[in-house]
Backbone as JSON Lines, residues from 0, in Angstrom:
{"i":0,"aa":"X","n":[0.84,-1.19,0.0],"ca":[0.0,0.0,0.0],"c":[0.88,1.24,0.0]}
{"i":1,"aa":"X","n":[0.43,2.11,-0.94],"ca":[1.52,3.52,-0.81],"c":[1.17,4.17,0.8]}
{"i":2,"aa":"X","n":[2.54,4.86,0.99],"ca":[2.79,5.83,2.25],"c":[2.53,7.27,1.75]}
{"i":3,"aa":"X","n":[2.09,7.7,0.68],"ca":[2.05,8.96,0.08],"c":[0.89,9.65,-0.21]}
{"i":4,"aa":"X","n":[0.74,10.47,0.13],"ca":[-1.03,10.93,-0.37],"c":[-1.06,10.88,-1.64]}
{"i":5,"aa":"X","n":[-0.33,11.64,-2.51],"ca":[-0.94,11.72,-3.72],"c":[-1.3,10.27,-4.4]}
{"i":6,"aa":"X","n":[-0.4,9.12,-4.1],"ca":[-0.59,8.0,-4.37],"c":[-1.52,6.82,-4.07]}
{"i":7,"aa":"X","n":[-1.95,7.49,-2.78],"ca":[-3.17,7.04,-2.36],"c":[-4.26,7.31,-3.21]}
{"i":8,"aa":"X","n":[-4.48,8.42,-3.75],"ca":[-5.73,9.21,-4.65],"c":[-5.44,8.82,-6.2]}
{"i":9,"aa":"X","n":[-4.35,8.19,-6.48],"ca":[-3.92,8.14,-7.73],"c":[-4.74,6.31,-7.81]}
{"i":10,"aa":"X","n":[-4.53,5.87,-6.4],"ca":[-4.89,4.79,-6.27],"c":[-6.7,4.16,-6.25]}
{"i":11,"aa":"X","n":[-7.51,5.32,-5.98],"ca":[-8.51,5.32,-6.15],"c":[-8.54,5.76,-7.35]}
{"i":12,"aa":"X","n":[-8.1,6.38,-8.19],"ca":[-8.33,7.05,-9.26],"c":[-8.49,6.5,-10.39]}
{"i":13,"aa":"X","n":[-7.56,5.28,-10.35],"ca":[-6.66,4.17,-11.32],"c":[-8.15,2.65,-10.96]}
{"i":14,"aa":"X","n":[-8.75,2.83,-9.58],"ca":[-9.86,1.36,-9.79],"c":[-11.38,2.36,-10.4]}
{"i":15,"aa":"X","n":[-11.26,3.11,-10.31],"ca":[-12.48,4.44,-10.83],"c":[-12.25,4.07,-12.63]}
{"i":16,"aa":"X","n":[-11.17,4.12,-12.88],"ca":[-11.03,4.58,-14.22],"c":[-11.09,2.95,-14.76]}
{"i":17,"aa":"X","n":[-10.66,1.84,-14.14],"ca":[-10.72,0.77,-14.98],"c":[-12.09,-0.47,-14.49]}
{"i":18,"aa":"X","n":[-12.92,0.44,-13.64],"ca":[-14.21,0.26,-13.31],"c":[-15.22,0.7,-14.95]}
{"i":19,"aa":"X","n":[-14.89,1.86,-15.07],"ca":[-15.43,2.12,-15.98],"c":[-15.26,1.75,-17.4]}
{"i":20,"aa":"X","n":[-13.98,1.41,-17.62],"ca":[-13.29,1.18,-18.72],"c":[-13.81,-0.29,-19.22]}
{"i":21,"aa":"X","n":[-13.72,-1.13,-18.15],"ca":[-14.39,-2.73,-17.8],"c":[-15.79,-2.56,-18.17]}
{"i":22,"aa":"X","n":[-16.78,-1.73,-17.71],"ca":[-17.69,-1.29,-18.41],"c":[-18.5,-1.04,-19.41]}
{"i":23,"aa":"X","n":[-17.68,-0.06,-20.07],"ca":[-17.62,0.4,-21.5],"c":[-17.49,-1.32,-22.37]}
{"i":24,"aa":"X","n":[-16.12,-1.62,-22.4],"ca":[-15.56,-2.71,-23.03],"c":[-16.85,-3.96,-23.02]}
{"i":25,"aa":"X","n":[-17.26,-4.39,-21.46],"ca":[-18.2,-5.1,-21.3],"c":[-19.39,-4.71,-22.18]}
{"i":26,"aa":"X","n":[-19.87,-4.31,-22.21],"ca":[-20.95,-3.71,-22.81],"c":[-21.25,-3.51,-24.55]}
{"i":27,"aa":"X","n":[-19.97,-2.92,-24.99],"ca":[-19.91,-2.78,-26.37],"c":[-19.97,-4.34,-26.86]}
{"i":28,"aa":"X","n":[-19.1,-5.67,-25.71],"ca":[-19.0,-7.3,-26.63],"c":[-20.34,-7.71,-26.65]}
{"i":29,"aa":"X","n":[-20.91,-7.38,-25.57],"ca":[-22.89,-7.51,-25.28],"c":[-23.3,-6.8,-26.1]}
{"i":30,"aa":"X","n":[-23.32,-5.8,-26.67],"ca":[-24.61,-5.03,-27.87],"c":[-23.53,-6.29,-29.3]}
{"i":31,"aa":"X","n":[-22.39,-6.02,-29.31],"ca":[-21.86,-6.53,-30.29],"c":[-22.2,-8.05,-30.58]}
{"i":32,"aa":"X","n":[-22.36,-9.01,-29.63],"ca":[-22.97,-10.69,-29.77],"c":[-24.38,-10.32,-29.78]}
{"i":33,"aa":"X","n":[-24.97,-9.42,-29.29],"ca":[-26.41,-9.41,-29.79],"c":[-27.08,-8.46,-30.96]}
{"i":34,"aa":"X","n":[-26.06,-7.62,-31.3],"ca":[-26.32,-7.82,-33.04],"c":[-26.6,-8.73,-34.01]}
{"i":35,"aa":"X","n":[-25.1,-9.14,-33.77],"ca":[-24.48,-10.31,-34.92],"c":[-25.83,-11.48,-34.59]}
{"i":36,"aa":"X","n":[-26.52,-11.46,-33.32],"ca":[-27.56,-13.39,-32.91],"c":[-28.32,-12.41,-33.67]}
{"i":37,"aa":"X","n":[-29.37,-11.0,-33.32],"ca":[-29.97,-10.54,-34.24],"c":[-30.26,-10.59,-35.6]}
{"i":38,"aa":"X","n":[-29.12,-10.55,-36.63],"ca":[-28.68,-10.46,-37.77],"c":[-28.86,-11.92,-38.28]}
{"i":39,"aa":"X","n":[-28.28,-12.73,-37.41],"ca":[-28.37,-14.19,-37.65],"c":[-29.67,-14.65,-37.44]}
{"i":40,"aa":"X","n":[-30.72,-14.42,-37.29],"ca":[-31.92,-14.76,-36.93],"c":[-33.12,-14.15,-37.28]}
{"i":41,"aa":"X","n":[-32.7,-12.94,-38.31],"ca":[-33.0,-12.3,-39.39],"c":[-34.08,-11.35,-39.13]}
{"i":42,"aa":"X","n":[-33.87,-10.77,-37.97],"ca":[-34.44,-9.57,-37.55],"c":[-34.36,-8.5,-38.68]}
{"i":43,"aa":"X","n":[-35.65,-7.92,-39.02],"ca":[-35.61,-6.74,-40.19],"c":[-34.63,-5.26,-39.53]}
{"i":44,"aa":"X","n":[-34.91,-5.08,-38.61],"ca":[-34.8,-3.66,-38.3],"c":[-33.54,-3.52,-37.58]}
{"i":45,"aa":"X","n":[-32.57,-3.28,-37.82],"ca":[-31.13,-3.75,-36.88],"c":[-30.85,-2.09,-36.92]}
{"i":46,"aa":"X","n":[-31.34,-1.31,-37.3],"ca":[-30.68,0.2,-37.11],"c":[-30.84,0.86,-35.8]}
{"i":47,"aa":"X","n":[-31.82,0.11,-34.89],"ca":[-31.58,1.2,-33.74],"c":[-30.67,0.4,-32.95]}
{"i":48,"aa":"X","n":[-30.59,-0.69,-32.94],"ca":[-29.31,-1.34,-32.26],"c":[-27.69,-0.78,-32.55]}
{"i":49,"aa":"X","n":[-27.71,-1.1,-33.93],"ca":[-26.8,-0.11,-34.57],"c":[-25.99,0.81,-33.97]}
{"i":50,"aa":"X","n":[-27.3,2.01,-33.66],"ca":[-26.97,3.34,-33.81],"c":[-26.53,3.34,-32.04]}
{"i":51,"aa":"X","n":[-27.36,2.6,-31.22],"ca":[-26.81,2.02,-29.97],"c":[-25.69,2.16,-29.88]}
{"i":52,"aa":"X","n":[-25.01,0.8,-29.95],"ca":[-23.69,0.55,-30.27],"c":[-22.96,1.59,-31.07]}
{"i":53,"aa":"X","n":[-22.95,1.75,-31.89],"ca":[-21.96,2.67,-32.47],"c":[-21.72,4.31,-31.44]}
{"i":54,"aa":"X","n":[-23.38,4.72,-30.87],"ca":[-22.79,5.57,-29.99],"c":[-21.97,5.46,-28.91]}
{"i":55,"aa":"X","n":[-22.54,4.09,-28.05],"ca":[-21.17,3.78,-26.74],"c":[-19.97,3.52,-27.21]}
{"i":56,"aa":"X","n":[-19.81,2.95,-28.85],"ca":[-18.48,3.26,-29.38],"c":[-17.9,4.5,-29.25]}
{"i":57,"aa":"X","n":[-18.55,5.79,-29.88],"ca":[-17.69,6.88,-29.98],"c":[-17.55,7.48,-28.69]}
{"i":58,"aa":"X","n":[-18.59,7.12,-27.83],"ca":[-18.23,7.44,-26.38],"c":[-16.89,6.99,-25.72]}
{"i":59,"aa":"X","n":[-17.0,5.58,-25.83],"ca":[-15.75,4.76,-24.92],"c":[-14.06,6.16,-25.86]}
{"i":60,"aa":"X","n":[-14.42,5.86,-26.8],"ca":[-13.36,6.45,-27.48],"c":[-12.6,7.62,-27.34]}
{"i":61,"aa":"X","n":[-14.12,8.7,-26.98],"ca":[-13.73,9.96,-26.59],"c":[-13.24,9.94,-25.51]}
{"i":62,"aa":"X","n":[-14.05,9.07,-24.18],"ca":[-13.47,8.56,-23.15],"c":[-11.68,8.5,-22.96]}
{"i":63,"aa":"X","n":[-11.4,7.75,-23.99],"ca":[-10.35,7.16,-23.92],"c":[-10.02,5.78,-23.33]}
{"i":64,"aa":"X","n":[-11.34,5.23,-23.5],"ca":[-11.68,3.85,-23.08],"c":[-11.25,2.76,-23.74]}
{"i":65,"aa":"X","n":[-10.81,3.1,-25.34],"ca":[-10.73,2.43,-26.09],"c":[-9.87,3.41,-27.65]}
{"i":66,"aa":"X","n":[-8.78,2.9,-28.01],"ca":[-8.06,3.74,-29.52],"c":[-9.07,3.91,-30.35]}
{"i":67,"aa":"X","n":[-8.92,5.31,-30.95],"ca":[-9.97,5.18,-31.74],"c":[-9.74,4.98,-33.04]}
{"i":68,"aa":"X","n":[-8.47,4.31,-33.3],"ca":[-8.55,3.21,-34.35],"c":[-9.59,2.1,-34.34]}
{"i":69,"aa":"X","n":[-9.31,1.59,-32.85],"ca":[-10.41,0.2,-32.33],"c":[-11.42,0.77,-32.73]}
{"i":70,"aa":"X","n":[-11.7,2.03,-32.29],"ca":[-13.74,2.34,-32.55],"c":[-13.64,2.6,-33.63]}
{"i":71,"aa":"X","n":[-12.69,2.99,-34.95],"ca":[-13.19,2.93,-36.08],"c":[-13.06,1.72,-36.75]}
{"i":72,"aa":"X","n":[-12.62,0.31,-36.03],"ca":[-12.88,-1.04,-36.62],"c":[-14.31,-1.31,-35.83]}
{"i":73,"aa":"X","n":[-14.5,-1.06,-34.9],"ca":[-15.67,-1.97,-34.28],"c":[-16.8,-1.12,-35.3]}
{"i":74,"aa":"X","n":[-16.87,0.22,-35.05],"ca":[-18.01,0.82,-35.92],"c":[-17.87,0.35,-37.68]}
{"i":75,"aa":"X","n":[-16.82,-0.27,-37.76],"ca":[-17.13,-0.83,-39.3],"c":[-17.38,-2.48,-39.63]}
{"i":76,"aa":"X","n":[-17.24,-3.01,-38.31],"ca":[-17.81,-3.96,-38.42],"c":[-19.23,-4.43,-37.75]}
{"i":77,"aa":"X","n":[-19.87,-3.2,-37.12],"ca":[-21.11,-3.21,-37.38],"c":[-22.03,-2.82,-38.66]}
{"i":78,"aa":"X","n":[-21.07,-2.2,-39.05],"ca":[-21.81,-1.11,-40.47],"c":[-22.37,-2.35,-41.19]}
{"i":79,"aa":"X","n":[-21.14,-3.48,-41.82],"ca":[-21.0,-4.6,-42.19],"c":[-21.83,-5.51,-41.75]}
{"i":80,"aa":"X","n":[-22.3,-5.36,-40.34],"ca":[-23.17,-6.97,-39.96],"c":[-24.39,-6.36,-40.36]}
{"i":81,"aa":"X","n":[-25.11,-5.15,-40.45],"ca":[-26.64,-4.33,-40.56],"c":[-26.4,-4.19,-42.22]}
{"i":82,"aa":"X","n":[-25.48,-4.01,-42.86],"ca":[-25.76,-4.3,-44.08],"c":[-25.79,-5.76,-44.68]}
{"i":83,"aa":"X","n":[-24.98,-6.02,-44.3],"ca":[-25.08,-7.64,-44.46],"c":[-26.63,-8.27,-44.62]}
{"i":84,"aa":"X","n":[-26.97,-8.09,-43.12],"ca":[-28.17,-8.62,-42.6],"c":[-29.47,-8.25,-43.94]}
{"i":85,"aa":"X","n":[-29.56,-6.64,-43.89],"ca":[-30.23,-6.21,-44.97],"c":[-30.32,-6.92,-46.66]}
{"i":86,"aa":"X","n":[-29.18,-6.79,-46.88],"ca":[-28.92,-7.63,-48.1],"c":[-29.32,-9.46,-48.29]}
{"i":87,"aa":"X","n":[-29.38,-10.18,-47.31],"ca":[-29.49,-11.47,-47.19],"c":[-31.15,-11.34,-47.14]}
């Protein structure tokens, strides 16, 4: 355990931030497997899920929850499963 204040607060600071981060991450693989079962099971309307997901994407990102290289692969491989889906 640190002897230092600031390190103490750095120490709450650091389970705050990967509380949330765990979060974010959790959450985006859950909208993301229940797209793709969606899509697979040929639900017509996949755009408000979509638009779901893709926003806690650009969130986590701005966050800094996640590179936003990553959020510009995850948001293109939803683009891909709702068009997909559409087209089939």
């Amino acid at each position: 355990m640190a002897n230092i204040k600031q390190q103490k607060k750095r120490i709450l600071i650091s389970e705050r931030q990967r509380a949330r981060n765990l979060r974010y991450r959790s959450t985006i693989k859950t909208l993301t497997r229940r797209l793709i079962e969606a899509a697979d099971d040929g639900e017509s309307d996949l755009a408000p899920r979509a638009r779901e997901l893709e926003h806690l994407i650009d969130r986590a990102a701005a966050e800094g929850v996640i590179h936003a290289n990553n959020a510009a692969r995850k948001k293109s491989r939803v683009a891909r499963i709702t068009a997909g889906a559409t087209s089939a």
